[in-house]
TORVEXKE-957663 format. One line per field, with one value per residue (C-alpha): residue number from 0; y, z, x; residue in one letter. Coordinates in steps of 0.5 Angstrom, whole numbers, plus 500, padded with zeros to 3 digits. Each point is the difference from the previous one (the first is absolute). Layout:
N
num: c(NUM;...)
yy: c(Y;...)
zz: c(Z;...)
xx: c(X;...)
residu: c(a;...)
% end
This chain:
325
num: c(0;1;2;3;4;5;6;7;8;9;10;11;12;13;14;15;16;17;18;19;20;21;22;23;24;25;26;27;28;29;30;31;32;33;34;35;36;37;38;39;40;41;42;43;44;45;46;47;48;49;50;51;52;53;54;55;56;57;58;59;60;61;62;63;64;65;66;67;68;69;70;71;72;73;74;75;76;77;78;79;80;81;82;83;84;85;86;87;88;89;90;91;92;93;94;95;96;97;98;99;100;101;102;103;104;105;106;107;108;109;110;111;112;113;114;115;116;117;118;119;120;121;122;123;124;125;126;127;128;129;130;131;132;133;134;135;136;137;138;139;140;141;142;143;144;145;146;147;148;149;150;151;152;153;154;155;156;157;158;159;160;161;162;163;164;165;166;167;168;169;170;171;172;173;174;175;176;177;178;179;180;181;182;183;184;185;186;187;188;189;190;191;192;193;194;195;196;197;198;199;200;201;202;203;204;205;206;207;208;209;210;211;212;213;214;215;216;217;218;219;220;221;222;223;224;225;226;227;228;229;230;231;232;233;234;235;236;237;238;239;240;241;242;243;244;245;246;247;248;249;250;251;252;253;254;255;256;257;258;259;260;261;262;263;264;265;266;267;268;269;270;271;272;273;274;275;276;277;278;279;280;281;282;283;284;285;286;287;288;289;290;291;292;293;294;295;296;297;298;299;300;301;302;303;304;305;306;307;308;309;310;311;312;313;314;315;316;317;318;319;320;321;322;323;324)
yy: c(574;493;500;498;492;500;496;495;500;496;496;497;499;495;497;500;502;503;503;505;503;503;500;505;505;499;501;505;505;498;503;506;501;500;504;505;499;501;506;503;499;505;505;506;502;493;497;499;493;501;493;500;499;495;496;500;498;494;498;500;496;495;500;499;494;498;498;498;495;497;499;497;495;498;499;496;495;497;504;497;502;497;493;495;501;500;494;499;503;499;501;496;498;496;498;496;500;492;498;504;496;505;499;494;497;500;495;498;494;496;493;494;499;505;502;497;506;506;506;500;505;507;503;495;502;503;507;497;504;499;500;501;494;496;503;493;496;504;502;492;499;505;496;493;501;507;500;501;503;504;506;506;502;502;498;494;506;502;494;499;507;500;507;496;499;506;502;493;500;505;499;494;502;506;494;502;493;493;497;501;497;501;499;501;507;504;502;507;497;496;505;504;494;499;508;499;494;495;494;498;492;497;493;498;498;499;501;504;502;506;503;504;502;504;502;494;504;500;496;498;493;499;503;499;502;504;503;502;504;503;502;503;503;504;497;497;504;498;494;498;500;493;498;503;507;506;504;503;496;502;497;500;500;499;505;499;495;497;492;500;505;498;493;504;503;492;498;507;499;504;503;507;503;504;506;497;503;505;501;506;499;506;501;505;507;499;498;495;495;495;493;493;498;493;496;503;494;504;497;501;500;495;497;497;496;495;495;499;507;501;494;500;506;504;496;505;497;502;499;493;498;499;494;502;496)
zz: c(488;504;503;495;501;507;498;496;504;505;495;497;508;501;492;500;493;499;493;501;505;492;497;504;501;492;499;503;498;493;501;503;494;495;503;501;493;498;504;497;493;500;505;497;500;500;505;496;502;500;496;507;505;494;502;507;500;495;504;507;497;497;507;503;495;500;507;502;494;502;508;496;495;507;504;495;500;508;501;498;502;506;500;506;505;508;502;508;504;493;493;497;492;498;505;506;501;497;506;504;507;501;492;500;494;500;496;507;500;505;505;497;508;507;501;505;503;502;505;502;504;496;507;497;493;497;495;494;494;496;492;493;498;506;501;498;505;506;499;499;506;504;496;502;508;501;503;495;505;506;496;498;492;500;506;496;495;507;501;492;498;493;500;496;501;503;504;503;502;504;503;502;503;504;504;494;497;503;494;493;493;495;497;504;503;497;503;502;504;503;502;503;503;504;501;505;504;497;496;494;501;492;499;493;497;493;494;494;493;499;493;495;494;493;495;496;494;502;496;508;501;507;503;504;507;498;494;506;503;495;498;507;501;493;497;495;497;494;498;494;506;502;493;499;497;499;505;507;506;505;506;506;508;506;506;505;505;495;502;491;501;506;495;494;505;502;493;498;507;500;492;500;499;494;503;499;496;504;499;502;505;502;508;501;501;501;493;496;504;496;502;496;495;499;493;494;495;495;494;502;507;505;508;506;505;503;496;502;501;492;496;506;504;495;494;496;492;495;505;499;505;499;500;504;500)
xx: c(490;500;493;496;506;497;495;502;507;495;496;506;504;494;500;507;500;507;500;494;504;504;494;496;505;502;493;499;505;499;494;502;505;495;496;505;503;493;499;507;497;495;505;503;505;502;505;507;504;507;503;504;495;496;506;501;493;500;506;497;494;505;503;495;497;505;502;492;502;505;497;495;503;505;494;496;505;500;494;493;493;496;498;498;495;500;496;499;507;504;501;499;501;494;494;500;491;500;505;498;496;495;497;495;501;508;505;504;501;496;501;496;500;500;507;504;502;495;500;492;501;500;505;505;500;507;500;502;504;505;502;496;502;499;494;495;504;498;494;498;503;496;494;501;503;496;493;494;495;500;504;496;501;506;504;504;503;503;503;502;503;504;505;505;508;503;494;499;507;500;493;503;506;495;496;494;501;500;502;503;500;505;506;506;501;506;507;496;494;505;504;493;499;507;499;493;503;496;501;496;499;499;496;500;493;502;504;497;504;503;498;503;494;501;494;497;502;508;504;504;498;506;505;506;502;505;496;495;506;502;493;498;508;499;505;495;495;497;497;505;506;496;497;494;498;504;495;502;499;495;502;494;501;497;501;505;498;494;502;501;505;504;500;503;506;502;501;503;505;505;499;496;492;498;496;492;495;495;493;497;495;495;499;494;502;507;502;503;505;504;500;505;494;497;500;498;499;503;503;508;499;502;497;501;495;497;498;493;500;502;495;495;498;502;498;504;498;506;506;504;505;508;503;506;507)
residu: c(x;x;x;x;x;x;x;x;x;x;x;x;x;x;x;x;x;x;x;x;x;x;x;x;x;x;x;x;x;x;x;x;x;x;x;x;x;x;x;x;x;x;x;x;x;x;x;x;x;x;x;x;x;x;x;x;x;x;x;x;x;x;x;x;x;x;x;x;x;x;x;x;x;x;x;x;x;x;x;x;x;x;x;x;x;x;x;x;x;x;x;x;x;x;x;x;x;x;x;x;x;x;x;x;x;x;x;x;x;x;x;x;x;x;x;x;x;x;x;x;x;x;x;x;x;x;x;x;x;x;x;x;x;x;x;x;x;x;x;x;x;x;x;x;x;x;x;x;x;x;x;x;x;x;x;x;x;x;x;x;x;x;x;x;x;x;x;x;x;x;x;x;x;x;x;x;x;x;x;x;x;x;x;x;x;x;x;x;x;x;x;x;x;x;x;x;x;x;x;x;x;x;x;x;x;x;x;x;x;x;x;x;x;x;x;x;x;x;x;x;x;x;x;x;x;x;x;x;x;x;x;x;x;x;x;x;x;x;x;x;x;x;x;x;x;x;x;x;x;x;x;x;x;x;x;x;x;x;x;x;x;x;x;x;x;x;x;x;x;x;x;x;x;x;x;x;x;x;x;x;x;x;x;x;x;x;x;x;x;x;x;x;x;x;x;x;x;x;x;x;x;x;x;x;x;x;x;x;x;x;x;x;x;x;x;x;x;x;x;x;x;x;x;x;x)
% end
């Protein structure tokens, strides 16, 4: 009685549409039912259901509802469906093409004059890679310092990857990646760092602002540090806790060894995480996989990034940032 799954199993195993996996078996033996109560209409003698097994059908049934209720009301509450997309070797949650040095009508910022250091030779070109956020600062160095000419089509995208954070990190440390830009690494990355013998050697070329962000609709204008805390702790857990209104706070994250969320921990220090949200994410014939999800401008979520990032690259319209202590 399974077959007829078989298919729509594989459908939704590439879709990730959860919810046929009740849906298509419910359906179906709903109509098998039907047709078997239809069919017992017109047979005689008619088939007697004792009052008992009447019950003990209607409880499995409850049961099993049940259950598959429960299951799916937790799940809706720290899973959400895919969003994001992958762009060159990396997720990545908005579009990266304006920045990019291969796109000819790019926003990169360009010298007035030819810049004071260049490599003109392609042989001495290094493999560039490094965060979302940073990812306009080193394509516009590859841009002002990289040949222009003598390069086939694509060979410049050899030399200026993006595969995000936590992929570049460990490119970085397998000889793959000359050069990282991004935020500081994480305790972790650190730790890989010392465990390959190698030691990560970091130059400051900058100072950006770390942000908090709500809804436009949210009545929160700033927070303080520590209500931050309590937010990103669980110990906070709706709006009128810290002035705002009576409804539950839905705290967004980034990935462990994601730049923004190795910044979320040292100001955390040493006060627990909160579990982040999950989005589904479908990966071809092997399923659903579930990773931390990105922002969602919901009226009572709450976010982190890089500003720029925020009010910039992403230029997410309805988001107000939070004026903080």
């Amino acid at each position: 009685m399974q077959i007829p799954f078989l298919p729509i199993s594989f459908m939704t195993s590439l879709l990730g549409v959860g919810i046929l996996y009740a849906i298509a078996p419910f359906s179906y033996y709903s109509a098998f039912l039907l047709g078997y109560f239809i069919k017992e209409r017109t047979r005689q003698p008619r088939i007697v259901i004792q009052r008992k097994q009447l019950i003990s059908v209607a409880v499995i049934v409850l049961l099993a509802f049940g259950v598959g209720s429960a299951v799916q009301w937790q799940r809706s509450q720290t899973v959400l469906p895919s969003y994001g997309f992958n762009y060159g070797g990396g997720y990545s949650s908005t579009d990266l093409w304006p920045y990019d040095v291969l796109n000819p009508s790019n926003r990169l910022p360009k010298l007035a004059e030819k810049a004071t250091f260049s490599i003109e030779d392609p042989k001495d070109m290094l493999v560039l890679d490094g965060a979302e956020a940073a990812f306009p600062v080193y394509s516009a160095f590859a841009q002002a310092t990289y040949p222009q000419e003598g390069l086939g089509d694509n060979s410049m995208g050899e030399f200026v990857s993006f595969t995000n954070t936590i992929n570049a990190y460990e490119r970085l440390l397998k000889g793959e990646v000359d050069i990282y830009f991004g935020a500081e690494p994480s305790a972790n990355q650190l730790q890989m760092a010392k465990a390959s013998g190698h030691e990560l050697l970091m130059t400051p070329i900058g100072k950006e602002a770390f942000v908090f962000f709500v809804n436009n609709n949210n009545a929160i204008k700033g927070l303080s540090v520590q209500e931050i805390k309590d937010i990103y702790s669980g110990k906070t857990r709706f709006w009128k806790e810290v002035g705002g209104n009576n409804k539950k706070i839905i705290a967004f994250q980034r990935p462990a060894n994601s730049g923004s969320q190795t910044l979320l921990e040292k100001i955390m220090a040493d006060t627990p995480i909160i579990k982040p949200l999950k989005e589904e994410v479908p990966r071809g014939m092997g399923g659903i996989l579930e990773q931390v999800a990105d922002y969602r401008n919901y009226e009572d979520s709450i976010g982190f990034s890089f500003r720029f990032f925020a009010t910039g690259m992403n230029q997410s319209t309805g988001i107000k940032l939070l004026a903080i202590n």
